[in-house]
N, C-alpha and C positions, 0 to 999 in steps of 0.2 A: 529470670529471663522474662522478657516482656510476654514472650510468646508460650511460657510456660507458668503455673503456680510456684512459689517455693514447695510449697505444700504435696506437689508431685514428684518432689525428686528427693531421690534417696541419699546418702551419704555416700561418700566415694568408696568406691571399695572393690574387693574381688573382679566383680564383674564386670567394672569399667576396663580391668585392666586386660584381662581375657577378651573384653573384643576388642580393644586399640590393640594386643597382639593377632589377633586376626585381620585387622586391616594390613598390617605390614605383611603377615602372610602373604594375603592377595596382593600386592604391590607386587613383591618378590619373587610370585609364580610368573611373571611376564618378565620383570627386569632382569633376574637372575638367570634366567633361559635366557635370555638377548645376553647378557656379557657373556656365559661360559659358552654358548654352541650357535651364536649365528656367525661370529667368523669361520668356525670348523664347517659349520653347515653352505656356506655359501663358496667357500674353495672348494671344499670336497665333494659337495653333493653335486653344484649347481655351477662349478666349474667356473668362477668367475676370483680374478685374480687376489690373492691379500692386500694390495695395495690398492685398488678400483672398493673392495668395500671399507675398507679402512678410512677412504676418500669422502665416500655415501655417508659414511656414518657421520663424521665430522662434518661436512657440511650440512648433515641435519642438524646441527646444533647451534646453525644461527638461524635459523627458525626459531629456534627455544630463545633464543636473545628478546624475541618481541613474545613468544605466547607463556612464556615462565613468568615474566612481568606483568602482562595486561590479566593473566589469571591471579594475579596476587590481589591486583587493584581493583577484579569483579570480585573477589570474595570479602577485601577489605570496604565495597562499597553495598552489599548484597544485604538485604534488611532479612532477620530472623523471621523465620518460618517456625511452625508448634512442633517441627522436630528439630531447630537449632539454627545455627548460619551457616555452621560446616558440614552437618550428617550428611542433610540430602544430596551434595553432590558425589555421595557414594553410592545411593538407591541410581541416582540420574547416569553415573557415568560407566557403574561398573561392567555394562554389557559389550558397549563400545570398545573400551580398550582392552576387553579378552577378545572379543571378534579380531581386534585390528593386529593381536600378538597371533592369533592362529594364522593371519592370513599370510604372513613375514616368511614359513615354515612351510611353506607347497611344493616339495618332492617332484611332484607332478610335473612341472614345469621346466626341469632340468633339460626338455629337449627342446624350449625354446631359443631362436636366437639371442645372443650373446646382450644384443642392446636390450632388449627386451628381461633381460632377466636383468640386469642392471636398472632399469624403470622400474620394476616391482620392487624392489627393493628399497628404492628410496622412496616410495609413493605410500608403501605398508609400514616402513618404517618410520617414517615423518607424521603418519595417521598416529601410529601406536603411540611413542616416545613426544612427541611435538605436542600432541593435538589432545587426546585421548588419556596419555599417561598425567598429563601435565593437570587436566582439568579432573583429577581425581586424586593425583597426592600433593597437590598444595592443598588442597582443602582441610585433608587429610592430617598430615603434619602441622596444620596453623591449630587445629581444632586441640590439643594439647593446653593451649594456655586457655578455652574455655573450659576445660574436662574438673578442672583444679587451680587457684587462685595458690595454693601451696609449694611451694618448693621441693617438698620432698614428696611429694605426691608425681609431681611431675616427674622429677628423678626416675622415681616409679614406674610410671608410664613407658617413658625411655627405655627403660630396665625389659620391659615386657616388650616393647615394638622391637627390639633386640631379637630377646627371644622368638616371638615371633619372624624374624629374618634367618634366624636361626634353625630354625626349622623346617621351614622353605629350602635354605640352602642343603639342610639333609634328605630333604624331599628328590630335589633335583640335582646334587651335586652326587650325592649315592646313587639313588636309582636310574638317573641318565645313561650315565656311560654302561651299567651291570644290561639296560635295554637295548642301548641305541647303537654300541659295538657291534659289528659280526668280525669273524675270522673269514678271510679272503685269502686264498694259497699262503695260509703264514702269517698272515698280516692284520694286524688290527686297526680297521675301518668303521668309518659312519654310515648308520645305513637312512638314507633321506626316508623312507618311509615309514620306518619306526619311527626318528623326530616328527614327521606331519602327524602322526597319533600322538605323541606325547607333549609334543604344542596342543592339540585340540583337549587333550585330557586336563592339561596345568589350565585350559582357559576357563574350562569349568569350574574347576577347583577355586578359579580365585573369583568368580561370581561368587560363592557359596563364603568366601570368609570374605567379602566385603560387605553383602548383607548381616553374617551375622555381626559385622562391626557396627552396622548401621543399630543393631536390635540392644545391642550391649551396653552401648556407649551412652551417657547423657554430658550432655552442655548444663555446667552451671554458673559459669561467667558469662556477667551481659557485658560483650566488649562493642566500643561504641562503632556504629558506620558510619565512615566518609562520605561526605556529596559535596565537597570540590571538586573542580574537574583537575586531571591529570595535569601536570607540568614536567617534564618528560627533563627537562636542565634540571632542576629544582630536587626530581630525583635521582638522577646521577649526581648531584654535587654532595646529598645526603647520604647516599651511598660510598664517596669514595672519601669523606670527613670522619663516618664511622669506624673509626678501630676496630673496636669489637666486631663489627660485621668481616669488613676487612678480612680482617687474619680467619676468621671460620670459614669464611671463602675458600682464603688460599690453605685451611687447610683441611676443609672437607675435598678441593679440588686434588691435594695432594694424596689424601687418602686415597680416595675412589681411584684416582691414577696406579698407584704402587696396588692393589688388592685386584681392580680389574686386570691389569699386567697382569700379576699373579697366578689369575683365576685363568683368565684367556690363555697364557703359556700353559698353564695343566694341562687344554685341549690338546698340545702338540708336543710335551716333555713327555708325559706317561706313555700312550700310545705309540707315542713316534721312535721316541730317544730310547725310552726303555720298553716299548712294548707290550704294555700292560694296563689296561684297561680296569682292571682290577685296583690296582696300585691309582687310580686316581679317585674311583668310588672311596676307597679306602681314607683318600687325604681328605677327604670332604665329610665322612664319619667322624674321622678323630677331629679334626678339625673343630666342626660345630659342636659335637662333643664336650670336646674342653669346652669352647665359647658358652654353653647352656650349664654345664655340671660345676665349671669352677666363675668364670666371670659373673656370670647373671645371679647368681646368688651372693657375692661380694661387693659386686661393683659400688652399690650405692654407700653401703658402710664403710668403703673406702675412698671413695670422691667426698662425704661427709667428711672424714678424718684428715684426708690430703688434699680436698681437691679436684674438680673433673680435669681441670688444666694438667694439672700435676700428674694424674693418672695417666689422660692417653700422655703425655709424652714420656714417661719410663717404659710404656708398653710401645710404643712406635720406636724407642733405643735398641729393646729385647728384639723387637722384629729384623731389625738393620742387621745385627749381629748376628743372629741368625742365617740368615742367610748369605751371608760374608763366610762363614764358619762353612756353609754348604759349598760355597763358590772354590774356597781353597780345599775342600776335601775330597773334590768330586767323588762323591758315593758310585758305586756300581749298581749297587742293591737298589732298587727301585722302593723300598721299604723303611731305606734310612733316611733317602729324601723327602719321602711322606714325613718320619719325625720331624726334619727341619724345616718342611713345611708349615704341620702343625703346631712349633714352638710360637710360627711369626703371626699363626692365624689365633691362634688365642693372647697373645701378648698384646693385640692388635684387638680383640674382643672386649676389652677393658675401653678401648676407645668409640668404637662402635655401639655399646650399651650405657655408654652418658652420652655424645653426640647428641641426642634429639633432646637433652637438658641441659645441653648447652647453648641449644638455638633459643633456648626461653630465656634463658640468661642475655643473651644478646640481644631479646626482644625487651626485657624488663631493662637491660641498661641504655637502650635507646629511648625508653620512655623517661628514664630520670635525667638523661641528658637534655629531651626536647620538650617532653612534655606530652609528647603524641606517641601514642600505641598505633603499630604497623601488625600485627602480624601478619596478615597475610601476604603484604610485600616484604617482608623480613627473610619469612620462609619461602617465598615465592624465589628471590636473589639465591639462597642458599639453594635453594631446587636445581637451579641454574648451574650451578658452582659442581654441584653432583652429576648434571648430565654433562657437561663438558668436561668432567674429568669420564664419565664413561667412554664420548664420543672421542677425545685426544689418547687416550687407552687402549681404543680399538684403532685410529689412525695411525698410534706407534707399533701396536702390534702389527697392521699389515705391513706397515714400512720395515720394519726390523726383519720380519720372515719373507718382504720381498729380496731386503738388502742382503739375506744370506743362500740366497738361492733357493729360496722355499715355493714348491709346486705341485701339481700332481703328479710328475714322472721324478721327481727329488725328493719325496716324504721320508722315503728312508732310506737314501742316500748317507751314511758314516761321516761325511765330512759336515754335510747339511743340520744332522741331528746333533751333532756335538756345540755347534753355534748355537743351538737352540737352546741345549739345557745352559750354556753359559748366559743368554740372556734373561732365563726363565730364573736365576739366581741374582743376575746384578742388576735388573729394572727395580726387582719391589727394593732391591738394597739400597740405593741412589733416593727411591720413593721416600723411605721410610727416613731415612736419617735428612729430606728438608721437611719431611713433618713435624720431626723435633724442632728444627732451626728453627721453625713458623712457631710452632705453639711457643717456644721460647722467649723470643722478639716480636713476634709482630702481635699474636692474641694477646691482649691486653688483662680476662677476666681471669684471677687469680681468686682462691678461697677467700680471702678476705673484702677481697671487691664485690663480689659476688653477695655475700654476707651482707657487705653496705646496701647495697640496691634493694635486698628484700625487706628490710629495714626502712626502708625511705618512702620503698612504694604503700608499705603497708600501713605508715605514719600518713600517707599523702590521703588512703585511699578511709580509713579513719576519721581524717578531719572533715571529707565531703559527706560522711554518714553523718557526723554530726552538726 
């Protein structure tokens, strides 16, 4: 790196990949609180309807239209600095977007008027998610293709930013609900003031693993900067030419849609349907569980052998069926639905822990195609493609739970709760099985194309050394 000696940087290893699992940490102390409990939190706590925040949330997501792109195009045009081109907007941003995830999460405020608490909401959340999120994990995510010029190091990478996701999710998917429940004459409820402490608790927590990502991590690819100005046609016509990009879109959008469905119905299947609070800490144990004990230690030796392509879509089939199998059985047991949940969440974990090595692949085949390296609008579009599958995830869930009578004087209503757990089975089923159909036909990068491209660049990048 310019900004760097070779002679100061170490070999890649252990420790790059413990704090790139620490940055995703911190990413996922904010996102993954925003998908599983800010619809439960802002019907139940804050009294404001499934369908008004499902509306908020989604139309924060064309904001993300302009600040997921114009953050691709400051980082692709941003000259290194002696800590790298991507570190520092982790030391720069990480205070802002835990401040702006705490402020989403204010209990306090449940006795304000109704408009008024619908303003907060979109003002904290378009801070957090739009503004704040956006200009610290594209950085974030582009900083991969500098970390390692390797492919299977990347892989790697990938493998641990997983893990790291992974662990977040047991973080807050276990310890959430065993805190943030009370019993209410019977009844298992959210209590807004235990979430404003444990929003305030996750914001520190993820200051603390984005620094240490910042300490762990080095840059040892000098990837070149942009000083064209933008052409705003020129990049949507690059963007929608791309295959490879293309299909990772539709089917990261695909993903994030069926898992947040998923994730989001836990809020109101366990508690509501079946009662049991417990029974959802539980799904998010086994859950990540599996994803960390059996995917994260296979995954890359199996996308080597098969394929990342290959991989998520037999793990997105396993997920489908899964819960098709749940749909027709309806379990009573709140215990068995956990197992058939757990089959789709680690089946689904195999795709999850190549994903971020598959955006390099997407980044390395648009260079052999143009000639130009993008990352940071690569993964800036792909960022995109993940927040509007959040935000259309949280729009279908309001809609779904508005369309079936879902309220505060309806939560456990028998006719109400039985629609739930049937949607809370056939959203991620319908999800998973056009995730297959996408990674099938439309993503283009298969093991052996894949192969060609590293091949080519490493042939290309060869001949300019010499």
């Amino acid at each position: 790196m310019a900004s760097e000696s070779k002679s100061a940087l170490r070999p890649f290893g252990m420790k790059d990949k413990l704090g790139y699992m620490f940055g995703d940490f911190g990413n996922d102390f904010t996102f993954i609180l925003s998908s599983l409990f800010l619809m439960k939190f802002y019907t139940d706590v804050m009294g404001v309807s499934a369908g008004v925040v499902g509306i908020v949330m989604m139309a924060a997501r064309i904001v993300d239209a302009f600040t997921d792109i114009t953050m691709g195009q400051i980082v692709d045009r941003c000259k290194p600095t002696k800590d790298g081109k991507f570190r520092p907007w982790l030391k720069r941003m990480c205070g802002p977007v835990a401040i702006a995830s705490f402020l989403i999460f204010q209990s306090g405020l449940a006795g304000m008027p109704y408009g008024f608490k619908v303003a907060w909401l979109a003002v904290t959340y378009i801070l957090w998610g739009s503004i704040f999120y956006t200009s610290i994990n594209i950085p974030y995510g582009s900083m991969a293709s500098a970390v390692s010029p390797e492919s299977k190091d990347r892989a790697e990478l990938s493998t641990w930013r997983t893990i790291g996701s992974s662990l977040a999710s047991l973080v807050i998917g276990v310890g959430t609900p065993m805190i943030a429940y009370v019993t209410v004459d019977g009844k298992t409820m959210l209590s807004g003031s235990r979430m404003t402490i444990i929003a305030g608790v996750f914001s520190v927590c993820a200051i603390l693993c984005y620094l240490l990502c910042f300490k762990m991590v080095q840059e040892r690819v000098q990837l070149t900067t942009k000083s064209e100005k933008l052409d705003f046609g020129k990049l949507v016509k690059s963007i929608a030419t791309n295959r490879s990009l293309m299909g990772i879109i539709a089917a990261a959008l695909m993903l994030l849609l069926s898992q947040l469905t998923m994730s989001g119905m836990s809020s109101y299947v366990y508690p509501n349907y079946y009662g049991s609070a417990a029974a959802q800490s539980l799904s998010s144990l086994v859950g990540m569980a599996g994803t960390l004990l059996i995917c994260a230690p296979t995954a890359v030796k199996l996308s080597q052998k098969f394929g990342k392509k290959e991989l998520a879509t037999a793990g997105a089939i396993v997920g489908a069926v899964s819960y098709l199998l749940c749909f027709l059985l309806r379990p009573s047991n709140p215990f068995v639905f956990v197992a058939f949940a757990a089959v789709a969440t680690i089946s689904m974990g195999y795709f999850n822990t190549v994903v971020w090595a598959m955006i390099t692949d997407v980044i390395d085949d648009t260079e052999v195609r143009t000639g130009v390296r993008e990352d940071g609008t690569v993964y800036s579009v792909y960022s995109f493609a993940r927040k509007l599958g959040q935000a259309i995830s949280s729009g279908l869930i309001g809609a779904l739970l508005t369309m079936v009578g879902y309220s505060e004087a309806t939560a456990f209503d028998p006719a109400v709760t039985g629609k739930i757990f049937n949607l809370a089975c056939l959203a991620p089923f319908a999800g998973f099985v056009a995730l297959a159909l996408i990674l099938v036909f439309l993503y283009p990068l298969n093991k052996t194309r894949v192969e060609q491209n590293v091949a080519t660049l490493a042939a290309r990048r060869e001949g300019k050394e010499n």
